[in-house]
C-alpha positions in Angstrom: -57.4 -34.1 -46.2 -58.1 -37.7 -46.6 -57.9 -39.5 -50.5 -60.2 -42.3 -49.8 -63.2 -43.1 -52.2 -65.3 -42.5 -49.6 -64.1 -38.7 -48.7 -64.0 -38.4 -52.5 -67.7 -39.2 -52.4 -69.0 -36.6 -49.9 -66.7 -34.0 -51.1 -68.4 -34.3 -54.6 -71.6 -34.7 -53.3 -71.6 -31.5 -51.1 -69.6 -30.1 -54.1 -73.0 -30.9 -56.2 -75.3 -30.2 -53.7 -73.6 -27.0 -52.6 -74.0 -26.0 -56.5 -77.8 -27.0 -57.2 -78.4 -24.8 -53.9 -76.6 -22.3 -55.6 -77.9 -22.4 -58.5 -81.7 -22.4 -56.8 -80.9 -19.6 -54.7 -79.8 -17.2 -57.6 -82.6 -18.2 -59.6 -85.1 -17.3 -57.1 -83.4 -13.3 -57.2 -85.5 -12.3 -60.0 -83.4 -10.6 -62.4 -83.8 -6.1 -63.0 -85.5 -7.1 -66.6 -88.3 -9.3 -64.8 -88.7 -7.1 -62.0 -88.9 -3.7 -64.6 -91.4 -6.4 -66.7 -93.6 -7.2 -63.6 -93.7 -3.8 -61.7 -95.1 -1.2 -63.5 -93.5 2.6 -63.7 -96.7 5.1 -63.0 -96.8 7.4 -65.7 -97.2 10.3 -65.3 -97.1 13.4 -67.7 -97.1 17.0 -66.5 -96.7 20.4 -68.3 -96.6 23.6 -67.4 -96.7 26.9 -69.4 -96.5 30.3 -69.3 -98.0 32.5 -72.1 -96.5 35.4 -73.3 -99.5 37.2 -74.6 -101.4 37.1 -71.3 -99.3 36.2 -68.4 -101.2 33.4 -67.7 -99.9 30.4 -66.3 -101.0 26.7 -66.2 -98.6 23.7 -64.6 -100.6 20.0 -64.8 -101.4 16.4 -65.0 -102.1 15.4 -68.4 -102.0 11.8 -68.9 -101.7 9.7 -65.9 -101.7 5.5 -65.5 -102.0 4.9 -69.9 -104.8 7.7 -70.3 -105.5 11.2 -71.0 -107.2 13.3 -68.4 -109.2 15.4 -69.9 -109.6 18.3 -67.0 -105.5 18.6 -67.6 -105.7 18.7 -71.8 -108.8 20.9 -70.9 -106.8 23.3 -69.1 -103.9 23.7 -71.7 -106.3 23.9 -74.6 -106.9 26.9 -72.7 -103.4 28.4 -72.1 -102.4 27.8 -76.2 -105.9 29.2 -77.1 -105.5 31.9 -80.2 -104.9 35.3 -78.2 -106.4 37.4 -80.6 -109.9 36.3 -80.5 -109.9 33.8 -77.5 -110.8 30.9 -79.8 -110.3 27.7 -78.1 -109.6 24.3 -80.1 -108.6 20.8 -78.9 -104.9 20.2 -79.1 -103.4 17.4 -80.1 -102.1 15.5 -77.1 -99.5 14.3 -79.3 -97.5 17.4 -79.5 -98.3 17.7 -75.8 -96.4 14.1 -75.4 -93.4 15.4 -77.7 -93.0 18.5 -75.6 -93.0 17.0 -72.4 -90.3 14.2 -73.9 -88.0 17.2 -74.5 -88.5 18.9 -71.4 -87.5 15.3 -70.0 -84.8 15.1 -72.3 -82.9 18.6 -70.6 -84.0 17.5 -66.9 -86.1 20.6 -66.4 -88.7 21.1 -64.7 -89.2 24.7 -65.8 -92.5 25.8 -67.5 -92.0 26.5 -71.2 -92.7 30.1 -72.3 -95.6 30.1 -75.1 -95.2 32.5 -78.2 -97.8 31.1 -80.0 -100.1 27.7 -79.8 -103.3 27.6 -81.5 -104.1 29.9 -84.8 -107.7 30.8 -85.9 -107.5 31.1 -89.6 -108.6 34.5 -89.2 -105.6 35.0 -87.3 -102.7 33.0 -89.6 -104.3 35.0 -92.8 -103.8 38.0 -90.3 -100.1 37.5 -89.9 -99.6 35.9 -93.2 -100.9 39.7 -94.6 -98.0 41.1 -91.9 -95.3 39.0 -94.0 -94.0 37.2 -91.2 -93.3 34.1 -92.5 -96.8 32.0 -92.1 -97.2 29.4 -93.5 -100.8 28.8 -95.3 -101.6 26.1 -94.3 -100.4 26.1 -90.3 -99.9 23.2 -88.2 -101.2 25.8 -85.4 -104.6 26.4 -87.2 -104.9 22.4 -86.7 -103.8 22.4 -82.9 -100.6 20.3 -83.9 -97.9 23.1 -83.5 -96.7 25.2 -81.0 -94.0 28.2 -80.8 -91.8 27.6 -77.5 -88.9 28.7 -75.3 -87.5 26.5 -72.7 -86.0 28.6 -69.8 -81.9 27.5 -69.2 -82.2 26.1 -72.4 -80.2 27.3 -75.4 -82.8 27.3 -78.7 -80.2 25.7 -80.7 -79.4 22.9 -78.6 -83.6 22.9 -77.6 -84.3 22.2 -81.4 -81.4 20.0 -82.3 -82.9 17.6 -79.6 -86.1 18.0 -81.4 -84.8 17.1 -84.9 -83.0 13.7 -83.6 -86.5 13.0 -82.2 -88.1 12.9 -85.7 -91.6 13.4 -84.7 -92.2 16.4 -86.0 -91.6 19.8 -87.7 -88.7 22.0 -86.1 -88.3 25.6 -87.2 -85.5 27.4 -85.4 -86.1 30.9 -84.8 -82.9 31.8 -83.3 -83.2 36.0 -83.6 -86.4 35.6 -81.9 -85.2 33.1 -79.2 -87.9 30.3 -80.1 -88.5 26.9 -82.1 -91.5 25.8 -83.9 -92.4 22.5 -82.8 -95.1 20.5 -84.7 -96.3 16.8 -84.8 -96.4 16.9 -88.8 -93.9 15.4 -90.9 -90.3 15.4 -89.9 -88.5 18.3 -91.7 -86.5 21.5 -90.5 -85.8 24.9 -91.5 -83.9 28.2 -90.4 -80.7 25.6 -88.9 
């Protein structure tokens, strides 16, 4: 390898061009958090259920690309409707979102099993006169609570994962193999 000024020279000069080239080519390789920024995840929501009560079954598409579809909430309005007297009320999509996020959160696919969804008042005062525990003022009479099971999932670790959420009401109901999930204030009972 020759020491002259001149060999100096070149070898720097490819040295610093080598590195600009370098330094152009790993620039132009966007990086994972501005291709995650400019590509756009679909999102897509599904549920499924499978009522207790009546046998019947619903798995769907909720919320799809940022919005609601109604068709899908439509469909498990119906499925959480009060068994009793087939009343019907909008739930709110909410507790829909937090259900699905803990079915995420155990990697399941499975449909929950529904023990209860929406109350008429007719039928909360109706229970509440059984002493069974309900409450007088229900989250399920406002269509912000449901009463679930999640097949191959143990209650207890089911509703700890819903407590470190914090979104919500979690009643563990562990005799009766089920957890109260509601959208109201975080708070717990029967742990």
């Amino acid at each position: 390898m020759c020491d002259c000024e001149t060999c100096h020279d070149l070898r720097r000069r490819e040295f610093m061009f080598g590195g600009a080239a370098a330094v152009a080519a790993i620039t132009a390789i966007p990086t994972a958090t501005a291709f995650a920024k400019t590509e756009k995840r679909p999102d897509v929501r599904k549920l499924g259920f499978r009522n207790l009560h009546t046998g019947e079954r619903v798995n769907v598409t909720y919320h799809a690309n940022g919005k609601y579809i109604l068709e899908g909430l439509d469909r498990l309005d119906s499925v959480m409707r009060d068994v009793r007297n087939d009343d019907i009320k909008r739930m709110n999509p909410k507790l829909f979102d937090l259900l699905h996020d803990l079915r995420t959160a155990f990697d399941t696919k499975e449909d929950y099993l529904l023990i209860s969804g929406f109350r008429s008042l007719e039928t909360n005062d109706f229970l509440r006169s059984l002493g069974r525990g309900v409450a007088k003022r229900s989250y399920h009479i406002r269509g912000m609570a449901a009463d679930v099971r999640l097949p191959g999932v143990d209650v207890v670790e089911f509703a700890k994962a819903a407590k470190t959420m914090k979104r919500g009401g979690v009643g563990l109901y562990r005799r009766s193999r089920f957890v109260h999930i509601d959208i109201a204030r975080p708070r717990t009972w029967n742990f």
